[in-house]
N, C-alpha and C positions, 0 to 999 in steps of 0.2 A: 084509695085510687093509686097511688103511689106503689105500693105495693101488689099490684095487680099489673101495674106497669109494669116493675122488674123482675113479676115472675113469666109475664107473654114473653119479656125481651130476652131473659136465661132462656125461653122456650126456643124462640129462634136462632139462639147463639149456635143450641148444644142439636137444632138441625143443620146447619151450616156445617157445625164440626164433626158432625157424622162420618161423612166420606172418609175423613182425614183419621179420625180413629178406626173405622174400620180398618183401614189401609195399614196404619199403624200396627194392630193384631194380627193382622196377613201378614205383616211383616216378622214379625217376633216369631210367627209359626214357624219359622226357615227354625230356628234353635230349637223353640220350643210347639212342637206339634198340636199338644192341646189347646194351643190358641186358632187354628183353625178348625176346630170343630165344633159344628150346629151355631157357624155365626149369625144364621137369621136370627136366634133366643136374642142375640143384640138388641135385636127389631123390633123385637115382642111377637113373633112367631112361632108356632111350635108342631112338629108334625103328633105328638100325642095328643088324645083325645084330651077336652076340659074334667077336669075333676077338681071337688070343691070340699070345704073341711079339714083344710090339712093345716100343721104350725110354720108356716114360715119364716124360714131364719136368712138372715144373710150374713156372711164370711168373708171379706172381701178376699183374704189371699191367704198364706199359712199359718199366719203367729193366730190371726180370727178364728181361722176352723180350727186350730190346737184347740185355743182358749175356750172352743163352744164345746169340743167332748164331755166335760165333766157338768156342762149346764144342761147337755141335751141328756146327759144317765142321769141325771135328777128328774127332768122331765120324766121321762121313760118310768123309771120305778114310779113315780105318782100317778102314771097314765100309761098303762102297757099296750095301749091298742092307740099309743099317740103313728100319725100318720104327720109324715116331714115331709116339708120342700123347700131344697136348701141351694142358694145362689150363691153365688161368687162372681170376682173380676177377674182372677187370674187363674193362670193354667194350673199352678201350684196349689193353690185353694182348692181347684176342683179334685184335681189329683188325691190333695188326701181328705177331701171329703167323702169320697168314695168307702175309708172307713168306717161313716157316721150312719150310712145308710141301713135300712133294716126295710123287709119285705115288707110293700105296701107306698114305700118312699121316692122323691123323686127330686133331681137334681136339675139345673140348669143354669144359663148364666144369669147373672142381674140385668136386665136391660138398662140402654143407654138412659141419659134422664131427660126427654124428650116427652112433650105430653102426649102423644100419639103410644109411642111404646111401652109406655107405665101402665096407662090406661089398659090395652090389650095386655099384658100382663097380669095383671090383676082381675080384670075381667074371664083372664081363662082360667085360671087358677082359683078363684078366687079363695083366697086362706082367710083362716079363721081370727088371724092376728098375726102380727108382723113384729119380728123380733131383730134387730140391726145393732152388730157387733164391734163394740168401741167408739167409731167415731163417725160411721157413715150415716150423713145426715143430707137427703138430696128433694132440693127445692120442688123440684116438677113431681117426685114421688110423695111429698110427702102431702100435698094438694089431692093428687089423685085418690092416694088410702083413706084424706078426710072422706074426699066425697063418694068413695066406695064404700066408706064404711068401715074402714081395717083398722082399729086400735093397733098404735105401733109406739114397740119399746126400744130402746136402748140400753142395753147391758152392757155390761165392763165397760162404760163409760168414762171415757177422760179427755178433757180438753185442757190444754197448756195455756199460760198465762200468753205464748205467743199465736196461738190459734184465737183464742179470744181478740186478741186485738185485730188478726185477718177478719174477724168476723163481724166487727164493728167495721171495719171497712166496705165491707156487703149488707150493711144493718139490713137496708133493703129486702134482702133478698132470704141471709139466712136465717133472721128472726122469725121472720111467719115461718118458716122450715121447723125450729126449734120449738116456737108455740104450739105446732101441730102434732107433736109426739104426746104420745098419753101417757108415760111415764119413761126416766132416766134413771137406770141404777147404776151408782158410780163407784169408782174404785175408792176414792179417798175424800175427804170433810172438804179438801180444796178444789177436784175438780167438781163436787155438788155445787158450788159457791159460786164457780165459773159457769156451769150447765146453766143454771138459773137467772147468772147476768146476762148469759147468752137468750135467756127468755122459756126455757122448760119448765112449764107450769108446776109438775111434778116432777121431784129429785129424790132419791134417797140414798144414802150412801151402803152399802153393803161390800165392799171389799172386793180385791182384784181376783177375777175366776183363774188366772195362770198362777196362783200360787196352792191351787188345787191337780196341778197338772204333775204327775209324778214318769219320772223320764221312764223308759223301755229299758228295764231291770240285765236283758241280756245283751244290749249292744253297750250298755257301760259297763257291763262285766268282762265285755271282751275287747273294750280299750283297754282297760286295765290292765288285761293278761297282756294284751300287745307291751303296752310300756313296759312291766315287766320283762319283757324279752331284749330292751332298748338298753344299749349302755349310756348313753347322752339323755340328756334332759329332751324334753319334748313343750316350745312354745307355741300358743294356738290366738291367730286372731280370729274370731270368732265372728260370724255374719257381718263381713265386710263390705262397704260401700266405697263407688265410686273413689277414686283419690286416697284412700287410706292404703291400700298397699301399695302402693307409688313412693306413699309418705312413710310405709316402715322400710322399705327397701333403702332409702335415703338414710335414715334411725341408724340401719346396721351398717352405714359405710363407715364407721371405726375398724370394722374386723376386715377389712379391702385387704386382698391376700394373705386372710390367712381363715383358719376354720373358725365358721360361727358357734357359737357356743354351746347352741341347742338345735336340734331339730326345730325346723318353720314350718306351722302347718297355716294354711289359710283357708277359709273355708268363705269364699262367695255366701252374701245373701241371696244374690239373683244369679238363677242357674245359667242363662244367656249370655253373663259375662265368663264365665266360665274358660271356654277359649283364650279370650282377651287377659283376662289374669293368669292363662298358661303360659301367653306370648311374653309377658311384661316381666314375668318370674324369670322365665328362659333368659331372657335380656339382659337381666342378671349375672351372667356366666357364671352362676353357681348350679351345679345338680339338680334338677326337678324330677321327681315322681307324681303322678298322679292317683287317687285313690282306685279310680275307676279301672287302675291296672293293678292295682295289688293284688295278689292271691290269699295265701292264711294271714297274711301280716304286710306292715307299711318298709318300705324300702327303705332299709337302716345305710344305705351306700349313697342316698343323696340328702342334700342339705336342707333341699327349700322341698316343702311336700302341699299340694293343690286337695282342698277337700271338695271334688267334682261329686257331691253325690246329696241325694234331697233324704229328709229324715234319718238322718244318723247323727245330727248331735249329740246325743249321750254317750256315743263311740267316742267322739272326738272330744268331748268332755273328758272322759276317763285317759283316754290318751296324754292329755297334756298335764304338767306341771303346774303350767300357771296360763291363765287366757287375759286376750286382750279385747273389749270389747267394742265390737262393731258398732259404728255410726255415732259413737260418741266422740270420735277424732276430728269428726267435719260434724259443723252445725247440723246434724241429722236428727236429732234427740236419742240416738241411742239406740240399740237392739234388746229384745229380751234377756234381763240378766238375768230372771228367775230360776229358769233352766240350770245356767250356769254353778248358781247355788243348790239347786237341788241334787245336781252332781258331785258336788260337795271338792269344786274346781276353781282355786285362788283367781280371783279377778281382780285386772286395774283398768281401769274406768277414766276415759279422758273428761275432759271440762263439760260435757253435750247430753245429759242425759235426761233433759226434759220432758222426753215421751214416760219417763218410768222415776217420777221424781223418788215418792216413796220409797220404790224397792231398793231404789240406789243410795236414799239416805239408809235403812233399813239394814242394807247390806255392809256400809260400810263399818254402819253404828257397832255391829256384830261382829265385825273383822273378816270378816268374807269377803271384804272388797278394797280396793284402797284408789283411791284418786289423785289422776296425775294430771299437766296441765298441756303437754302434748305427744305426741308419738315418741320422739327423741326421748323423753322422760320415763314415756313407759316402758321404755329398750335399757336403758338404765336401771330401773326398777327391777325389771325380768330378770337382771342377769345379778342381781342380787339376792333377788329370791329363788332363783335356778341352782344359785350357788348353797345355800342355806343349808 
């Protein structure tokens, strides 16, 4: 009963908050455009016809669709007449999901988690099973798939010791969510452990799919060249959040009139701030270039360098010397460092790396990584191993 109760009362919440999300994605469309397109899919509307039999996966946003390529060509070799339909939340996810697609395939967004729009989602489409990528686990959908019928998995599954405890905070709500998944395949022995206390009848651990992800062989060949062409060392914060560039601009006020030591490249997680960290860079009164005006190469005439551009990290990997990575400076748990290593691109790593415990013990274990305890430190760091 209890439990029926907090799944009608989520149901109401996440109609109430519709308006205000929609609005919110109309909003973000002013930067990013793909958020305005085919926002009934929100709804669970769809101007194409119903077709049924297909693997539905969901992606929420970029690091999930990376992570799904090399799950979805295993698929594909075992099943060459497999037929996809692949969701997403954000505009970035869809973006490069657009490479996953093969004739016959079909894309659209996740609808909201509303039992009305789950329901017509499902009912149009109806797939043959339901594949959901890391962490997206959502109460009103996962009721619906029981009673449609939709076995659903979760793949590269992880949940952090601090998710676990939000989620005892919603025992309510997210347990029957987690009970109702037919299977959890997890990155590592700890998040199977956590999936389970979470209530996922079935766990198995099988390893993280992003260390199967091998970067674009020619955009890291041709950072490289670039650096080569670079007389100054080249430092890169790597998919930065909120407040961290703020907080390395503060880092390098030791070099306050005079030249910084290395080229600064920054490269936004989210494309929308993008401007906003042009403004704050600029504010700086040191030299900004941005990517998106470069030509054969990065403007060796200015100091601070903005990486305004989606899938080119392995550029900007070969590019730098040493990276600094994202979301680990502010309680965010971290960005993908895998990448980072797979570039074979010195990393240091602040206190936050929660989202990617493993690879970051893993990495460091290896010496590919080293860990500092804040911005100020990793600026320190850098400029010892820039010097080296």
């Amino acid at each position: 009963m209890r439990e029926r109760l907090a799944l009608a009362l989520w149901g109401w919440a996440m109609r109430l908050a519709t308006p205000a999300l929609l609005a919110r994605w109309w909003w973000r469309g002013r930067q990013e455009p793909g958020y305005r397109h085919a926002m009934v899919e929100r709804l669970g509307f769809y101007a194409c016809a119903p077709q049924a039999g297909c693997l539905w996966l969901h992606a929420v946003s970029l690091g999930e669709t990376r992570a799904a390529a090399p799950l979805l060509a295993a698929l594909r070799a075992q099943d060459p007449g497999l037929r996809l339909l692949l969701t997403h939340t954000t505009a970035t996810g869809r973006e490069a999901g657009l490479e996953l697609l093969r004739e016959g395939d079909a894309q659209t967004w996740l609808p909201l988690d509303t039992p009305g729009a789950v329901r017509r989602f499902l009912r149009h489409w109806r797939p043959q099973a339901g594949v959901l990528m890391e962490t997206e686990v959502w109460p009103s959908l996962q009721a619906a798939a029981l009673a449609e019928g939709v076995p659903m998995v979760l793949a590269n599954a992880r949940l952090s010791e601090r998710s676990l405890r939000r989620g005892e905070r919603l025992r309510g709500l997210l347990r029957p969510a987690a009970q109702r998944l037919t299977l959890a395949l997890a990155q590592t022995d700890d998040d199977a452990a956590r999936l389970r206390l979470m209530g996922v009848p079935h766990v198995q651990t099988v390893g993280h799919l992003k260390f199967d992800i091998r970067p674009d062989a020619g955009l890291l060949a041709r950072g490289r060249v670039w650096r080569a062409g670079l007389r100054r060392p080249v430092l890169l914060l790597a998919v930065s959040r909120e407040g961290e560039e703020a907080a390395l601009l503060d880092a390098l006020a030791p070099w306050q009139g005079r030249p910084l030591p290395a080229h600064v490249l920054v490269v936004p997680r989210h494309p929308q701030r993008f401007d906003e960290v042009a403004r704050l860079l600029s504010a700086s009164g040191r030299s900004l270039s941005r990517r998106s005006t470069w030509g054969e190469g990065p403007d060796a005439g200015a100091e601070l360098w903005l990486g305004d551009s989606l899938r080119e990290m392995p550029l900007y990997y070969g590019l730098a010397d040493v990276a600094l990575l994202g979301g680990s400076f502010e309680p965010l748990g971290g960005q993908n460092l895998i990448e980072a290593a797979a570039c074979g691109c010195p990393l240091l790593m602040g206190p936050h790396t929660f989202n990617f415990t493993q690879a970051a013990e893993m990495a460091e274990a290896a010496g590919a990584a080293r860990r500092v305890g804040s911005m100020s430190e990793a600026i320190q760091a850098a400029s010892g191993l820039l010097h080296n």
